[in-house]
N, C-alpha and C positions, 0 to 999 in steps of 0.2 A: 518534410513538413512544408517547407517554401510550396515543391511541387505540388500538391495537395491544395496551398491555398492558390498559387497561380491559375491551377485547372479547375478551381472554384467546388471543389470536392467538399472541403469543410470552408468555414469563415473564421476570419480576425479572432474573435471570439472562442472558438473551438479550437483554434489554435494553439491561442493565450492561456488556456484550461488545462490542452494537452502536457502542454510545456511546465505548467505551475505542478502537475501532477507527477511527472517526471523530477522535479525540481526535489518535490517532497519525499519522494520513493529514493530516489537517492542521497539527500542527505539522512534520515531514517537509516539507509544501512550503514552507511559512513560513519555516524554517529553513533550506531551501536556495537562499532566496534571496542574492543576492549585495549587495543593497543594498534598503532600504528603512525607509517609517516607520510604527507603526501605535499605532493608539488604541483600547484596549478601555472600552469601557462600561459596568461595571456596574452603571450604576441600570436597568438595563432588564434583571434575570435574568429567566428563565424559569420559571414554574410549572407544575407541581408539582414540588418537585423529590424525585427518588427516588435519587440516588448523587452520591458525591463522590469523584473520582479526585485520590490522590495523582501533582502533575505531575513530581513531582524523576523518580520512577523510569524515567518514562514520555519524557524529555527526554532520560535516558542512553540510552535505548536510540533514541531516534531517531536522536542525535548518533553514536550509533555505526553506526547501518545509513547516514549520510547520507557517512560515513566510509567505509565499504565501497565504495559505489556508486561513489564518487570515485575508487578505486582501479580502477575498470574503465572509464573516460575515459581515451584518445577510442572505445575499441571503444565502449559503451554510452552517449550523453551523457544522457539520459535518462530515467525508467523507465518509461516511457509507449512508448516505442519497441517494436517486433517482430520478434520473429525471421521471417526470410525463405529458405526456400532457394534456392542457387543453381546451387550444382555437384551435385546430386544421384547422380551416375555417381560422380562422383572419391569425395563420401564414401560411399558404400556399399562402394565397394573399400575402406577404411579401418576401419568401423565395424561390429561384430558388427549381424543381421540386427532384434536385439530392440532396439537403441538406435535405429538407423534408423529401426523403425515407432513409436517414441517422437517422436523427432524429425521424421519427416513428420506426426503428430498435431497438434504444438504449433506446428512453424514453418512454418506456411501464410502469413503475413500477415496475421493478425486477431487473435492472441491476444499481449496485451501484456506485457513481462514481470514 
């Protein structure tokens, strides 16, 4: 990340984005775990450092997307999974012609949710 912004690739900004999003991504799976132990290290930060995320805000809103997610178990158990189609006849009779080519778009098998 340093290098990137040193060589002027992204900005301060796009950095500070990257990093918050990584932030979120990983306490979300940590957090969804059902049992476990962990040890953080702080003698070993990293330099240079260039931002400080507030984690209170950043943990309610995990807590509550990890909340949502919960609420779509067992259709969804995870959010690495893919939509797949299967009855493509049945919902085309069902579904206007523009959500259908939305939906054969995204749920091929390969794009996760």
């Amino acid at each position: 990340m340093w290098n990137l912004l040193v060589n002027n690739i992204i900005n301060i900004t796009h950095a500070k984005s990257i990093i918050y999003s990584l932030v979120h991504e990983i306490l979300f799976d940590l957090l969804s775990f059902h049992e476990g132990r962990f040890i953080f290290d702080s003698s070993s930060l990293l330099t240079p450092h260039f931002t400080r995320l507030a984690i209170t805000p950043i943990l309610g809103r995990v807590l509550k997307q990890i909340q949502d997610w919960k609420q779509l178990y067992p259709y969804i158990k995870f959010p690495e999974q893919y939509p797949v189609r299967t009855n493509t006849v049945e919902l085309s009779s069902v579904l206007p012609p523009s959500i259908m080519k939305k939906l054969q778009h995204w749920a091929y098998g390969k794009t996760f949710l």
